[in-house]
C-alpha positions as CSV (number, residue, x, y, z in Angstrom):
1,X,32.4,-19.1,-0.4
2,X,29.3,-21.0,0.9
3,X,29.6,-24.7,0.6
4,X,27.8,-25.7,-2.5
5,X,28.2,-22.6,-4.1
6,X,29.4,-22.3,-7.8
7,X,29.3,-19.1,-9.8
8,X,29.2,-20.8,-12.9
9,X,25.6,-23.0,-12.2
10,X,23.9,-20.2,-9.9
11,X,21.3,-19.7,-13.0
12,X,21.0,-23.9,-12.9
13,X,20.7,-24.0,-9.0
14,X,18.5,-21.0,-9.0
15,X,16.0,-23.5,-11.3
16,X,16.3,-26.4,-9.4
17,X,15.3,-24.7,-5.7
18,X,11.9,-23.4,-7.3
19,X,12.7,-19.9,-7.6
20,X,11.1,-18.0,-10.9
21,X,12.7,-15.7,-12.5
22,X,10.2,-12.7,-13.7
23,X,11.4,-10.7,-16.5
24,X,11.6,-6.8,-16.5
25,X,9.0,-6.2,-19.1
26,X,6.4,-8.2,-17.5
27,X,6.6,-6.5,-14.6
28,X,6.3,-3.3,-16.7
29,X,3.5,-4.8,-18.3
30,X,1.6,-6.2,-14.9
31,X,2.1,-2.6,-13.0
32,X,0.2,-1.0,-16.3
33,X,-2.3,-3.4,-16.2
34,X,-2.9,-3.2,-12.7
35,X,-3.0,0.7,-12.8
36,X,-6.0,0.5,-15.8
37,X,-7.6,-2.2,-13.9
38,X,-7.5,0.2,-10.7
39,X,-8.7,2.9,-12.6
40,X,-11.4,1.2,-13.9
41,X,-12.7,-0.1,-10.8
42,X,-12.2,3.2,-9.0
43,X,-14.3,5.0,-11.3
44,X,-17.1,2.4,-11.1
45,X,-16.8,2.8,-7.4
46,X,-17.5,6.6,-7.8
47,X,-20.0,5.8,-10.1
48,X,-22.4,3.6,-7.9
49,X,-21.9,6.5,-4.8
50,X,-22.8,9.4,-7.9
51,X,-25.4,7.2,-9.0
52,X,-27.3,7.5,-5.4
53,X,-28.6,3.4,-5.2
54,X,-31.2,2.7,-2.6
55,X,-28.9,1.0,0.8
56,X,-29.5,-2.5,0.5
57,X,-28.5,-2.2,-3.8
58,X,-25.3,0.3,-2.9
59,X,-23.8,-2.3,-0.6
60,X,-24.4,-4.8,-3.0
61,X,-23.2,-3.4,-6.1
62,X,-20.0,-2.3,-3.8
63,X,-19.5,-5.8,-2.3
64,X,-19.8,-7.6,-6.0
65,X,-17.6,-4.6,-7.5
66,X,-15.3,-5.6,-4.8
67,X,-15.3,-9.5,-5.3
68,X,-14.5,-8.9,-9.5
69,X,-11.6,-6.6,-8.1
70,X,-10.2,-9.4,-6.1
71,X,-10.5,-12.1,-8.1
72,X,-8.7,-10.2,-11.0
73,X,-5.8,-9.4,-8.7
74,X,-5.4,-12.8,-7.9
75,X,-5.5,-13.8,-11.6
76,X,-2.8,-11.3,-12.9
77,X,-0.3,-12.2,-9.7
78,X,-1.2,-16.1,-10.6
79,X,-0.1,-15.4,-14.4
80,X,3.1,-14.1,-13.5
81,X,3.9,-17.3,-12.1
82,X,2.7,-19.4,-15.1
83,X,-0.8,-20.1,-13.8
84,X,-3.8,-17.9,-13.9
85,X,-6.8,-18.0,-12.8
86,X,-8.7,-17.1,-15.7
87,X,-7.5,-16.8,-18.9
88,X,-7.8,-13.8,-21.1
């Protein structure tokens, strides 16, 4: 055994080095989010191509579409560790 190593405090030691434990279900419940969320934003994608915006509007709708997409990714993956972004 490694020096320091106790079977009966791992869950204690596992605590006091920083590492967080994510349950199951909200995993479950971040992979259906991020599927809607994708689906949403793909569809508004196809949406502003379908629509047929003048250049200069296209890239810009894309480019804010794009932003809102990020920053919501980076919200969810903050709240699994305690501290989002945003708050819903």
């Amino acid at each position: 055994m490694p020096d320091g190593f106790h079977p009966a405090s791992s869950s204690s030691s596992f605590s006091q080095r920083g590492v967080v434990m994510i349950p199951v279900s909200a995993l479950v419940t971040f992979i259906v989010y991020i599927v809607c969320i994708g689906l949403i934003f793909f569809l508004l994608w196809w949406l502003i191509d379908y629509v047929g915006l003048p250049e200069p509007f296209h890239k810009v709708a894309k480019v804010i579409l794009a932003v809102f997409a990020v920053l919501i990714l980076i919200s969810l993956l903050m709240s699994l560790a305690g501290q989002p972004l945003v708050r819903w």
